[in-house]
MARVEX-987431 format. One record per residue (C-alpha): chain; residue in three letters; x, y, z; residue number from 1. Coordinates in pm, 1 decimal. Example, Ala and Ser with C-alpha at 12.3 -4.5 7.8 and 13.67 -1.06 7.14 Angstrom:
BEGIN
+--------+---------+----------+----------+----------+-----+
| cadena | residuo |       c1 |       c2 |       c3 | num |
+--------+---------+----------+----------+----------+-----+
|      A |     ALA |   1230.0 |   -450.0 |    780.0 |   1 |
|      A |     SER |   1367.0 |   -106.0 |    714.0 |   2 |
+--------+---------+----------+----------+----------+-----+
This chain:
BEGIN
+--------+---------+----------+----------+----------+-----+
| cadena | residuo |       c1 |       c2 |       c3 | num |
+--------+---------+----------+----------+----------+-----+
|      A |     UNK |    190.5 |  -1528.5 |   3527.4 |   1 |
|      A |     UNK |    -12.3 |  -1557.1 |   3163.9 |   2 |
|      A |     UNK |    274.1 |  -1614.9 |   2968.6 |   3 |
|      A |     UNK |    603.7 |  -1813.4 |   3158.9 |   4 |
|      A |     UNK |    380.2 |  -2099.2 |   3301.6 |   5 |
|      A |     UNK |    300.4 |  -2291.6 |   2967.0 |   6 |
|      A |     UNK |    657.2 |  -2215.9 |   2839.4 |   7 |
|      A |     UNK |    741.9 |  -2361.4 |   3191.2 |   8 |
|      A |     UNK |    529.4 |  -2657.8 |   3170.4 |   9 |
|      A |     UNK |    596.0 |  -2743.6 |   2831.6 |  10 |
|      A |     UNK |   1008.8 |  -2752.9 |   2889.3 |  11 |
|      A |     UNK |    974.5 |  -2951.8 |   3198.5 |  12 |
|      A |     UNK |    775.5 |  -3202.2 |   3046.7 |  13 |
|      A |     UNK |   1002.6 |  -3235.8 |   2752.0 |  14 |
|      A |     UNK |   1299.2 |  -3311.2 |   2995.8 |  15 |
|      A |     UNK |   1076.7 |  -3549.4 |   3188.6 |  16 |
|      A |     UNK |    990.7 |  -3708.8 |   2855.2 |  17 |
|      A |     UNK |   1380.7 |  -3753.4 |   2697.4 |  18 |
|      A |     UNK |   1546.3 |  -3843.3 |   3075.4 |  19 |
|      A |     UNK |   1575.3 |  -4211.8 |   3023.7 |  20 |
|      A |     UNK |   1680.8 |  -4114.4 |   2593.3 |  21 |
|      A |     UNK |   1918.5 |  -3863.7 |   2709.5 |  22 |
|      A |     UNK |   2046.7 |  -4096.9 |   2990.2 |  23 |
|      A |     UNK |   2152.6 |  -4363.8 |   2679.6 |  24 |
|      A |     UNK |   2306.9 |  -4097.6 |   2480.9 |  25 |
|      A |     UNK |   2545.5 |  -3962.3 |   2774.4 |  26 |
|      A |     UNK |   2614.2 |  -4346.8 |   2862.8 |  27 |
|      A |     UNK |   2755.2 |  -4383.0 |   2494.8 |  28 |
|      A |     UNK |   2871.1 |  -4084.0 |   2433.3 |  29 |
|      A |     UNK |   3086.2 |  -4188.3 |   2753.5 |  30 |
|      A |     UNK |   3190.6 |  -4481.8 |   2620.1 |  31 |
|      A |     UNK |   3358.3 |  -4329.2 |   2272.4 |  32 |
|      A |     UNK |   3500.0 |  -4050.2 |   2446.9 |  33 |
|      A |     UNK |   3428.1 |  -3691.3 |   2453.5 |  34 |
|      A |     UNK |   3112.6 |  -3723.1 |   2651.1 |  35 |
|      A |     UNK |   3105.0 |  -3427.1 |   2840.3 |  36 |
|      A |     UNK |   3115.4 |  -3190.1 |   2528.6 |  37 |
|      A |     UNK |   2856.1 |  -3356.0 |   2361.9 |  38 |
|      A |     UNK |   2619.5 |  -3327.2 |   2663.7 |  39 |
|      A |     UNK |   2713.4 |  -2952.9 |   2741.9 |  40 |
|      A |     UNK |   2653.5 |  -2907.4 |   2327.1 |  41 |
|      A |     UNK |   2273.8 |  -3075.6 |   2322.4 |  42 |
|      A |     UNK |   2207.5 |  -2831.3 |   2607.0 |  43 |
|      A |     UNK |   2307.7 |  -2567.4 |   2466.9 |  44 |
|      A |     UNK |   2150.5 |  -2595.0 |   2189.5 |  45 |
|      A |     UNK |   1763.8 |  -2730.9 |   2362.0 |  46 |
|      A |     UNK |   1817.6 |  -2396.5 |   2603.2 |  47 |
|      A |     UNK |   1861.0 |  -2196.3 |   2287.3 |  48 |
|      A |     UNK |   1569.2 |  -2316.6 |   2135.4 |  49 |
|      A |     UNK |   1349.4 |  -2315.0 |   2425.2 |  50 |
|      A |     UNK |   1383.3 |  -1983.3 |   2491.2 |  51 |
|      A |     UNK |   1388.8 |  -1860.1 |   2190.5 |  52 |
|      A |     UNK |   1066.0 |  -2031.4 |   2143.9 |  53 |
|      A |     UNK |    942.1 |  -1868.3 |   2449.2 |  54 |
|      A |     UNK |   1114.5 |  -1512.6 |   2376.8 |  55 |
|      A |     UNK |    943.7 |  -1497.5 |   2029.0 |  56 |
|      A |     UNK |    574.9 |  -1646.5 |   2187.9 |  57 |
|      A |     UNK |    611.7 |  -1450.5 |   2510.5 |  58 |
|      A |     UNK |    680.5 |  -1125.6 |   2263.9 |  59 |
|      A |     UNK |    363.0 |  -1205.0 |   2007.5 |  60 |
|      A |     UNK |    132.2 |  -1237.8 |   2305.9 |  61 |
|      A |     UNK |    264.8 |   -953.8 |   2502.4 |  62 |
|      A |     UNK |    228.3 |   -717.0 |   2156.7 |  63 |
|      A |     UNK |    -78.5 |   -887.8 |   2129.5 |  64 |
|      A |     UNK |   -205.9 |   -815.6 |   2479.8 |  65 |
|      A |     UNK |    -60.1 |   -492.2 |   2590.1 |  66 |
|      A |     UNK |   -402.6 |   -284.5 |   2502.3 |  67 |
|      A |     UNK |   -623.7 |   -508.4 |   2725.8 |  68 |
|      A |     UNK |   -356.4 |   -446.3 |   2996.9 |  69 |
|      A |     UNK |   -341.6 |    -94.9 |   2919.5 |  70 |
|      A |     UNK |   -758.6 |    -98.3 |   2977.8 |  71 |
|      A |     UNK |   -757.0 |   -270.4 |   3290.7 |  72 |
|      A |     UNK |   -438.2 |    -64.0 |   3442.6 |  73 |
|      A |     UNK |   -631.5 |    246.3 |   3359.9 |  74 |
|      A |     UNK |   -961.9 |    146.0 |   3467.8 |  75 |
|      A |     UNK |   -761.2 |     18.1 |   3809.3 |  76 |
|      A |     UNK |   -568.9 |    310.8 |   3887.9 |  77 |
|      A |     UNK |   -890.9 |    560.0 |   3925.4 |  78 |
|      A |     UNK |   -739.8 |    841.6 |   3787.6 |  79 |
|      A |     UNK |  -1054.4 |    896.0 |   3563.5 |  80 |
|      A |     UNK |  -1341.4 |    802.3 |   3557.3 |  81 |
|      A |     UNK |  -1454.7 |    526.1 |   3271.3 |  82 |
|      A |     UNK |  -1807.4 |    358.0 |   3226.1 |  83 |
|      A |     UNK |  -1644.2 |     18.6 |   3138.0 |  84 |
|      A |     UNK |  -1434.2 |   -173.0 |   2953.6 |  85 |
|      A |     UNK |  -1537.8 |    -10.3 |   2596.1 |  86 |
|      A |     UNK |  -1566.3 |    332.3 |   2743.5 |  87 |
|      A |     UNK |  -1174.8 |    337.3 |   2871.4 |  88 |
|      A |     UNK |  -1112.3 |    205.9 |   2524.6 |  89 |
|      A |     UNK |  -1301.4 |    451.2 |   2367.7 |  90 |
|      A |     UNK |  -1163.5 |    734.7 |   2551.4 |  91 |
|      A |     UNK |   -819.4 |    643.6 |   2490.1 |  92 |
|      A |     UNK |   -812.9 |    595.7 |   2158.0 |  93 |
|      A |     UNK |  -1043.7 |    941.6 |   2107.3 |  94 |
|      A |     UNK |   -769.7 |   1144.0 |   2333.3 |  95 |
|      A |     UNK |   -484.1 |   1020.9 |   2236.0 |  96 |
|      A |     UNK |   -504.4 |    814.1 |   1902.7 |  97 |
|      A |     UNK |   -442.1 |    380.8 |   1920.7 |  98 |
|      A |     UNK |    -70.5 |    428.7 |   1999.3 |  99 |
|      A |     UNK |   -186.9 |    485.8 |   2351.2 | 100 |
|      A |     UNK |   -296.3 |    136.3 |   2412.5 | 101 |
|      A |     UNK |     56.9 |     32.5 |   2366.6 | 102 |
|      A |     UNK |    188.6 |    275.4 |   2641.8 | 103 |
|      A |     UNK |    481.4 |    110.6 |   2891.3 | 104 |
|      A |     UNK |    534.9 |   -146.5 |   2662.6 | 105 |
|      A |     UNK |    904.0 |   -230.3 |   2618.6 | 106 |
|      A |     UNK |   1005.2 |   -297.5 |   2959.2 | 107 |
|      A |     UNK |    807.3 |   -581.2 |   2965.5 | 108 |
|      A |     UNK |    924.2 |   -650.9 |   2626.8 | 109 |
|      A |     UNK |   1321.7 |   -657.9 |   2710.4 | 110 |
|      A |     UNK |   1239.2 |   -832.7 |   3048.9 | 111 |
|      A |     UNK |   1062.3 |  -1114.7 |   2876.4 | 112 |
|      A |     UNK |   1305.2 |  -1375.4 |   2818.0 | 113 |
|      A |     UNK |   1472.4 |  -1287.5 |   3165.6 | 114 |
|      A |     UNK |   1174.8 |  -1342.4 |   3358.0 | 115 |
|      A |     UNK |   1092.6 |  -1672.8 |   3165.9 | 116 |
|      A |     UNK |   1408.8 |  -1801.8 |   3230.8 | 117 |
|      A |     UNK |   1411.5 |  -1735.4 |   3650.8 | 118 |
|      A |     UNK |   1055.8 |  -1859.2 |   3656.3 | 119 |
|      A |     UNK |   1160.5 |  -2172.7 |   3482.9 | 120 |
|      A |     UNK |   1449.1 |  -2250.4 |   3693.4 | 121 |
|      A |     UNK |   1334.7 |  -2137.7 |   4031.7 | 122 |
|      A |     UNK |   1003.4 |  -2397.6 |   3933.9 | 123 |
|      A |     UNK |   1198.5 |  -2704.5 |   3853.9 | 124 |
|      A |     UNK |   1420.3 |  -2647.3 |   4137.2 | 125 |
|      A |     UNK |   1128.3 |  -2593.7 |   4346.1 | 126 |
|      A |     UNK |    964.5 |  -2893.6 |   4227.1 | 127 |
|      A |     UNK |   1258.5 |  -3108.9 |   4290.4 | 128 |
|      A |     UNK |   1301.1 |  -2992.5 |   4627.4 | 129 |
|      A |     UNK |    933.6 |  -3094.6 |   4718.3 | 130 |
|      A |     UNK |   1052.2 |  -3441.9 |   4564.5 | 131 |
|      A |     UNK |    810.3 |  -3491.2 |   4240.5 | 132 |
|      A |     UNK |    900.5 |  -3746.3 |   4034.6 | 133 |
|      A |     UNK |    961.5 |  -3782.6 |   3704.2 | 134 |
|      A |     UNK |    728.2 |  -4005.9 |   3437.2 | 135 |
|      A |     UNK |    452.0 |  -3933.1 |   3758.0 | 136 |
|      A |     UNK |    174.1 |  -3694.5 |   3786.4 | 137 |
|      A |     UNK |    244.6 |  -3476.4 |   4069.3 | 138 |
|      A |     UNK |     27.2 |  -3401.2 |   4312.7 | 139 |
|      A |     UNK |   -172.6 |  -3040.4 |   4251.5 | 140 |
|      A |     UNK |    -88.9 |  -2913.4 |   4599.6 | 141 |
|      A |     UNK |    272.2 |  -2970.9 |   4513.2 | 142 |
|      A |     UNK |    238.6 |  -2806.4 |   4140.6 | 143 |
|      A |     UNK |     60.2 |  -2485.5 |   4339.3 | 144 |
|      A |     UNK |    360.8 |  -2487.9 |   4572.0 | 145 |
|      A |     UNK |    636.7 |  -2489.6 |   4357.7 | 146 |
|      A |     UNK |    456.6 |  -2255.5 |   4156.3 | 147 |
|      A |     UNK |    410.3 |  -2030.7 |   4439.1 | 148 |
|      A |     UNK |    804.9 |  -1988.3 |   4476.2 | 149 |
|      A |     UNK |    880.7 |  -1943.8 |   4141.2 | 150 |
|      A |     UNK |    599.6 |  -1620.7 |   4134.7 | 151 |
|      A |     UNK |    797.7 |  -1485.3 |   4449.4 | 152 |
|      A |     UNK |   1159.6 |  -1516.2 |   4308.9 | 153 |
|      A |     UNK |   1035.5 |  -1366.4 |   3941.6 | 154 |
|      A |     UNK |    959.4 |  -1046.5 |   4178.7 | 155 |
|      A |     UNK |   1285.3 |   -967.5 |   4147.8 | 156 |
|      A |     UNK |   1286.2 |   -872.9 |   3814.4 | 157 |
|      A |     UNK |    881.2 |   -844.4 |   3787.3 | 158 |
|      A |     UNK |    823.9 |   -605.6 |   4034.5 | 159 |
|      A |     UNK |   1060.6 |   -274.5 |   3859.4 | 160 |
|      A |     UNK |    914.6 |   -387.3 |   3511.9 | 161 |
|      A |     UNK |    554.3 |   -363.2 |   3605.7 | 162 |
|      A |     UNK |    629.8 |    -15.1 |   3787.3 | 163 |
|      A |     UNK |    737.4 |    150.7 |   3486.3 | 164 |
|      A |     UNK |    508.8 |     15.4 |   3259.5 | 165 |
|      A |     UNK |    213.9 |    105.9 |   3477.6 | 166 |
|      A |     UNK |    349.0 |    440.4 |   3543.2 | 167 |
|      A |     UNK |    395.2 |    497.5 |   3190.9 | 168 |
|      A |     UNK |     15.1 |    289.2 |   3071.9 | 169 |
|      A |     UNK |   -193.8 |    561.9 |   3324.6 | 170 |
|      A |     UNK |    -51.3 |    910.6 |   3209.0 | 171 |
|      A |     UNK |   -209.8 |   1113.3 |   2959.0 | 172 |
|      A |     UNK |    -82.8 |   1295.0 |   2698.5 | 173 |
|      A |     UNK |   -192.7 |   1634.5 |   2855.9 | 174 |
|      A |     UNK |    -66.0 |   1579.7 |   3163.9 | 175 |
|      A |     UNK |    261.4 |   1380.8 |   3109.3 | 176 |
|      A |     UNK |    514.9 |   1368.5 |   3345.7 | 177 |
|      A |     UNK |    775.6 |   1103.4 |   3167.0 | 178 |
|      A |     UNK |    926.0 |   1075.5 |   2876.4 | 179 |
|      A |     UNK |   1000.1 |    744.9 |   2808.3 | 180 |
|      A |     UNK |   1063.7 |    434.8 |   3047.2 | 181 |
|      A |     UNK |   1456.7 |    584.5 |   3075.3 | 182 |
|      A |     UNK |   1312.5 |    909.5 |   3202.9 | 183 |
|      A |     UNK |   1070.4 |    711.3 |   3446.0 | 184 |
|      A |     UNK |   1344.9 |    502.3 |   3612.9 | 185 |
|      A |     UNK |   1572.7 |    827.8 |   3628.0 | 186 |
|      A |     UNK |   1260.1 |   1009.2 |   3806.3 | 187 |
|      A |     UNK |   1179.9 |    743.1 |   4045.6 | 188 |
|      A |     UNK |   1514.3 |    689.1 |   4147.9 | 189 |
|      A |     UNK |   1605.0 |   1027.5 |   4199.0 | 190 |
|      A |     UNK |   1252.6 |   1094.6 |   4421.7 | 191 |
|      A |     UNK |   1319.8 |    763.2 |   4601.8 | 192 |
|      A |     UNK |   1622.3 |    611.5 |   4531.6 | 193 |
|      A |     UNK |   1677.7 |    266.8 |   4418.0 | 194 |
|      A |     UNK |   1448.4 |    120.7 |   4627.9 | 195 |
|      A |     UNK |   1155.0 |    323.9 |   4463.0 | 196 |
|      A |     UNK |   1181.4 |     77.9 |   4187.6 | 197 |
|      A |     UNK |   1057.4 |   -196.4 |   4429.0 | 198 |
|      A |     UNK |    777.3 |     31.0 |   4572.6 | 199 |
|      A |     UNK |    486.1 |   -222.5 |   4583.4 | 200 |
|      A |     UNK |    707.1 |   -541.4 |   4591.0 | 201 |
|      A |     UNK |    513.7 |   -686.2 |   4900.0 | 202 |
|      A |     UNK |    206.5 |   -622.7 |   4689.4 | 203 |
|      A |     UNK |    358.4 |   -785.6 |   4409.7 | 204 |
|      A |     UNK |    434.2 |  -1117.9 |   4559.6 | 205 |
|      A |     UNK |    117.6 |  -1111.7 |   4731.1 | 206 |
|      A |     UNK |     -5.2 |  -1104.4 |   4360.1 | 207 |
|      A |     UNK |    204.4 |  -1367.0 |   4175.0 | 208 |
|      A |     UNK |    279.3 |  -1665.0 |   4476.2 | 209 |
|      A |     UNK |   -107.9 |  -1714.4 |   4403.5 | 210 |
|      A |     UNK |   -108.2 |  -1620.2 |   4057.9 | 211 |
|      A |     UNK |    154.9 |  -1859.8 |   3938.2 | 212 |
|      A |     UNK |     40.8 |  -2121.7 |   4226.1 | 213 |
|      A |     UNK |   -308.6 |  -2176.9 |   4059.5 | 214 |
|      A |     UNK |   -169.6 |  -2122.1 |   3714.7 | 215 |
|      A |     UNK |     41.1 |  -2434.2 |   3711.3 | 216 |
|      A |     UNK |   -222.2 |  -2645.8 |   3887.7 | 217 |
|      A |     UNK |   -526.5 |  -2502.0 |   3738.9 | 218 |
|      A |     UNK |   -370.3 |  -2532.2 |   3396.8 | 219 |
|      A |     UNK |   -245.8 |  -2946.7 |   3487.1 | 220 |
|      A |     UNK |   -550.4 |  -2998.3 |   3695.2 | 221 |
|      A |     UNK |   -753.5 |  -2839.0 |   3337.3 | 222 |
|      A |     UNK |   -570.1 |  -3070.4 |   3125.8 | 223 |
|      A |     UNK |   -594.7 |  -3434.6 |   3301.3 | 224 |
|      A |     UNK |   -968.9 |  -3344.6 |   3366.4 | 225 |
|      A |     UNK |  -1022.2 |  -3330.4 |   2967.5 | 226 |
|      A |     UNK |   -781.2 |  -3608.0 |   2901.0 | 227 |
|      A |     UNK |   -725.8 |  -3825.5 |   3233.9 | 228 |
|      A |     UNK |   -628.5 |  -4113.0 |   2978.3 | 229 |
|      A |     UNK |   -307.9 |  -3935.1 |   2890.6 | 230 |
|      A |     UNK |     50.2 |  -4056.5 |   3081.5 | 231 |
|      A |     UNK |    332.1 |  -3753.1 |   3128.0 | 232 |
|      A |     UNK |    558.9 |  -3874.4 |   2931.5 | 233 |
|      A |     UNK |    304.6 |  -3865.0 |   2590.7 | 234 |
|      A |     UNK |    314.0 |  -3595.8 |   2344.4 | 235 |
|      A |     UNK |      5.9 |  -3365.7 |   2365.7 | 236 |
|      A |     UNK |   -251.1 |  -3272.8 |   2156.8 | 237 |
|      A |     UNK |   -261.7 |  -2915.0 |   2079.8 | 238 |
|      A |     UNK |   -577.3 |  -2826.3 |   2127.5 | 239 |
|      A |     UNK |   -538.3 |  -2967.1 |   2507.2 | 240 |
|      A |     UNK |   -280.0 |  -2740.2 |   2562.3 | 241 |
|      A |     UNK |   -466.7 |  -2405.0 |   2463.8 | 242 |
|      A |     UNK |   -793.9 |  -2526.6 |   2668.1 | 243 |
|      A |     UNK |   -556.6 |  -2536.7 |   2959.7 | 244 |
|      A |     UNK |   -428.0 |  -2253.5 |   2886.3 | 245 |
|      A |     UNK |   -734.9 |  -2088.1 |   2821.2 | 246 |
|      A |     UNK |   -875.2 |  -2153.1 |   3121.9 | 247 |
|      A |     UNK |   -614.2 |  -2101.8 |   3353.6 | 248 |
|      A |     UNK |   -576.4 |  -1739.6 |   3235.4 | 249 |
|      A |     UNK |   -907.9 |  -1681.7 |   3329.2 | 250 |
|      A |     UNK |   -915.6 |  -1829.7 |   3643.8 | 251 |
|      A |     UNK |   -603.3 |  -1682.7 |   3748.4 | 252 |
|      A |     UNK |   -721.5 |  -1357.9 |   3702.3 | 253 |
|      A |     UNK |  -1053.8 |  -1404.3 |   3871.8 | 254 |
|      A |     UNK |   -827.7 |  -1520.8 |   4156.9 | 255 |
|      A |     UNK |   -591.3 |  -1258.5 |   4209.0 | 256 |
|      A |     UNK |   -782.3 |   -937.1 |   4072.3 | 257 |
|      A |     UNK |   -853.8 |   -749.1 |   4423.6 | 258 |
|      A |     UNK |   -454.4 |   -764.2 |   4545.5 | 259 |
|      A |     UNK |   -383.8 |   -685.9 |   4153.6 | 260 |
|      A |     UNK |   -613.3 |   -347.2 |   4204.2 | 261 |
|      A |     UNK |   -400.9 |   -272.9 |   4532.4 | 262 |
|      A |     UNK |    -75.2 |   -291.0 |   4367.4 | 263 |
|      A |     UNK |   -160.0 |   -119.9 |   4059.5 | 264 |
|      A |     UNK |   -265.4 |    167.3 |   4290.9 | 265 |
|      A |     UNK |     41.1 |    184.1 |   4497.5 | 266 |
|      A |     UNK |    267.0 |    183.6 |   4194.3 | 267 |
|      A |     UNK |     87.9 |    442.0 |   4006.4 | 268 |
|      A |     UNK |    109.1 |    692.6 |   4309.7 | 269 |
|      A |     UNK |    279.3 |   1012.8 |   4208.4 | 270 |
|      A |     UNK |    646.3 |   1029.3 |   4347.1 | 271 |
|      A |     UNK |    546.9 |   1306.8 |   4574.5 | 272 |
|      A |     UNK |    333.9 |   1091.1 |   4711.2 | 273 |
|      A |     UNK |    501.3 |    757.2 |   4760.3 | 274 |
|      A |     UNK |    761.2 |    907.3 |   4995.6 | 275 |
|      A |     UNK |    509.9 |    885.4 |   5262.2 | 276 |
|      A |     UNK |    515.1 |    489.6 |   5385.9 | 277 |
|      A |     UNK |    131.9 |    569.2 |   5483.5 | 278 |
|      A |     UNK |     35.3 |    648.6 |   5149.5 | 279 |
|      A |     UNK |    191.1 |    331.6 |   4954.8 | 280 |
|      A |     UNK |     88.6 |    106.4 |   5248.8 | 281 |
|      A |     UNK |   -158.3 |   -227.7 |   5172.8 | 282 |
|      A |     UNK |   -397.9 |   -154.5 |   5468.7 | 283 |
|      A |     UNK |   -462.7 |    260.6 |   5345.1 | 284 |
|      A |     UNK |   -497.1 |    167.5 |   4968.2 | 285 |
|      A |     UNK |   -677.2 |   -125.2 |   5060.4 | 286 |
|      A |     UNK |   -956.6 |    132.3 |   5265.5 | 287 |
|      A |     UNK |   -938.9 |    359.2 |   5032.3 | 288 |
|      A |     UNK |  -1056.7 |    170.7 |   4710.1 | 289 |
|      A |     UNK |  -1338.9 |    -15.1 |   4949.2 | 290 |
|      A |     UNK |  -1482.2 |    311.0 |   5033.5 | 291 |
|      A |     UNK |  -1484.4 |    441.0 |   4641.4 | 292 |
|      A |     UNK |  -1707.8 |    159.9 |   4535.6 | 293 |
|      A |     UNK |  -1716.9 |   -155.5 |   4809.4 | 294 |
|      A |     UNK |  -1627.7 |   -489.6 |   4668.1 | 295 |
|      A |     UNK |  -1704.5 |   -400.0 |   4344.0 | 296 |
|      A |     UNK |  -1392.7 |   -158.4 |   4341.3 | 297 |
|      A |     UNK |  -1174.3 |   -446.3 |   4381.0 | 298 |
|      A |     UNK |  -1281.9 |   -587.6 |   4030.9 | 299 |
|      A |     UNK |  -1201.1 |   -325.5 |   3825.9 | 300 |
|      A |     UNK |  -1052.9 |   -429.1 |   3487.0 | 301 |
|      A |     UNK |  -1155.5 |   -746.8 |   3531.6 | 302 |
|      A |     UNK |  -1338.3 |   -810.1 |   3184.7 | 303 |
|      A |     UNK |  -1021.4 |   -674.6 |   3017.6 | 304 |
|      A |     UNK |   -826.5 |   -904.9 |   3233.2 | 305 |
|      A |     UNK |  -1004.3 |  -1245.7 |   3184.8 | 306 |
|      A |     UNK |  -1049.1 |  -1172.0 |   2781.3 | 307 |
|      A |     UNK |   -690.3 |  -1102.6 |   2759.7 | 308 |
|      A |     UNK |   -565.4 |  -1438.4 |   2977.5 | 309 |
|      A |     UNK |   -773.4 |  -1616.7 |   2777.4 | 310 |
|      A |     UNK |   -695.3 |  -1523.6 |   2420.8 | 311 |
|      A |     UNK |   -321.7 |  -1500.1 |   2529.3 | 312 |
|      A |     UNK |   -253.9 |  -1813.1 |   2695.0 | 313 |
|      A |     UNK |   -472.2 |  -2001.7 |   2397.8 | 314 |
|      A |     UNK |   -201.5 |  -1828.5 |   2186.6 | 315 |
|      A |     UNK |     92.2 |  -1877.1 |   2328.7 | 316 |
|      A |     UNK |    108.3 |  -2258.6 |   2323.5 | 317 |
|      A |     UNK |     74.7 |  -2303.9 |   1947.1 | 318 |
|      A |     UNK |    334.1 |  -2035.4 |   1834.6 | 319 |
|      A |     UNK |    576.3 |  -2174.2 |   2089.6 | 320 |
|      A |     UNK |    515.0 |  -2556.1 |   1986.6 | 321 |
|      A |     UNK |    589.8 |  -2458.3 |   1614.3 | 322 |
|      A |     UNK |    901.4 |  -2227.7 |   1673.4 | 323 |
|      A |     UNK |   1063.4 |  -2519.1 |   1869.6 | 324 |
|      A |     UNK |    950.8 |  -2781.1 |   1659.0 | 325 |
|      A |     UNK |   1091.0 |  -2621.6 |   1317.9 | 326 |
|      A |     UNK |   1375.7 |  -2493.2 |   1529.9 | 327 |
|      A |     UNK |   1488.3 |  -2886.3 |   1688.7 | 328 |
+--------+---------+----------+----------+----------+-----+
């Protein structure tokens, strides 16, 4: 949710922007012949840059951000006990030197540019479906909407990706039980099968439907609030796009932190332990972290989570501008 939505965004306003341009082209492309090449050739070569642009961001950010995530998986799962923020850092580090920070990493690495592109697709479909228009500012309760969908659908793919790399982010090296995120699928799917990869999918979507929902209209609702002057189909300013993006990773995290603490515990649960439906269900985990600290339990990480949205999606939008702009 901190990284595909301003790659999203971005793309569907530069479609939006060239429709009528594009239009003309095919119309005399048409007209000399050989139309239909031509048009399969420009898109080609915009989806090549597009997501290359958003591979290449998506992979800075996430190299970039993977220790924050580390802190606040850690700090979530309550398999020891930290102080804070700093202290989980500190202990890390201490224990097991800095590589630790940048445990479960390349799933979500490889996954990237997958995940961007179903997001992306399963968005603009689901926009055109609720009938926005283009050249028009849609209506936030539509943006949330289609957003919503396109959080579900990523599941697919988001939901085996963040199970590995959170298994892998909360062991220790004392106490490890995989070697590797190869060794991790093999384990899971020999204690569970191959549904064990999707243990803590309902969580999941329960996390990202809101998550991307109130990224996309948080971050257009962000960005016609500091420049309500400015029409869809103009070019904007860069430091518009990294306020939006700044603060709709934090606000998305604020939002969605308490069912993010619930399915960080139910995908960290030893294998032994996830066999029993009780123990991975919403409802027990849910009890059991309210009675280990109250409300308070449900914001673990938090801190971690908010600085790292922040500086991330602030990120994000510059490197990606400037790839596909030297790239077109």
């Amino acid at each position: 949710a901190a990284l595909a939505g301003p790659t999203c965004c971005r793309r569907a306003r530069g479609r939006i922007a060239g429709a009528r341009a594009c239009a003309c082209a095919r119309a005399r492309a048409c007209a000399r012949g050989g139309g239909s090449a031509m048009e399969v050739g420009e898109w080609l070569k915009r989806y090549s840059v597009e997501n290359l642009g958003g591979f290449i961001s998506g992979s800075v950010s996430l190299i970039v951000g993977h220790p924050f995530d580390t802190i606040k998986v850690r700090q979530q799962a309550g398999h020891t006990h930290y102080a804070g923020a700093l202290d989980c850092a500190r202990q890390t580090v201490r224990s097991e030197g800095a590589r630790a920070l940048w445990k479960g990493m390349l799933s979500p690495l490889l996954t990237n540019s997958a995940m961007g592109a179903i997001t992306f697709s399963t968005w603009q479909e689901a926009q055109r479906l609720l009938h926005i228009e283009d050249g028009s500012h849609a209506p936030l309760s539509k943006v949330f909407v289609a957003g919503a969908v396109a959080g579900v659908v990523q599941c697919s793919l988001a939901t085996p990706t963040e199970l590995v790399r959170t298994k892998l982010q909360v062991q220790h090296e004392g106490s490890r039980v995989y070697n590797g995120n190869a060794d991790c699928i093999r384990q899971v799917i020999r204690a569970e099968g191959l549904q064990g990869l999707y243990r803590g999918n309902v969580s999941m979507m329960l996390r990202e439907a809101p998550a991307f929902g109130v990224y996309f209209s948080v971050y257009e609702g962000t960005k016609r609030a500091l420049c309500p002057q400015l029409k869809p189909s103009d070019k904007e300013p860069m430091w518009l796009q990294a306020a939006g993006g700044a603060v709709t990773g934090g606000v998305t995290w604020a939002a969605v932190m308490p069912i993010d603490v619930i399915s960080t515990r139910i995908q960290s649960l030893p294998e032994e332990l996830a066999k029993d439906p009780e123990q991975r269900s919403i409802r027990r985990v849910a009890t059991q972290i309210f009675e280990e600290g109250g409300i308070r339990a449900f914001y673990r990480g938090l801190p971690a989570a908010i600085l790292r949205g922040v500086v991330l999606n602030a990120l994000v939008f510059p490197v990606y501008e400037t790839i596909v702009e030297r790239l077109s």
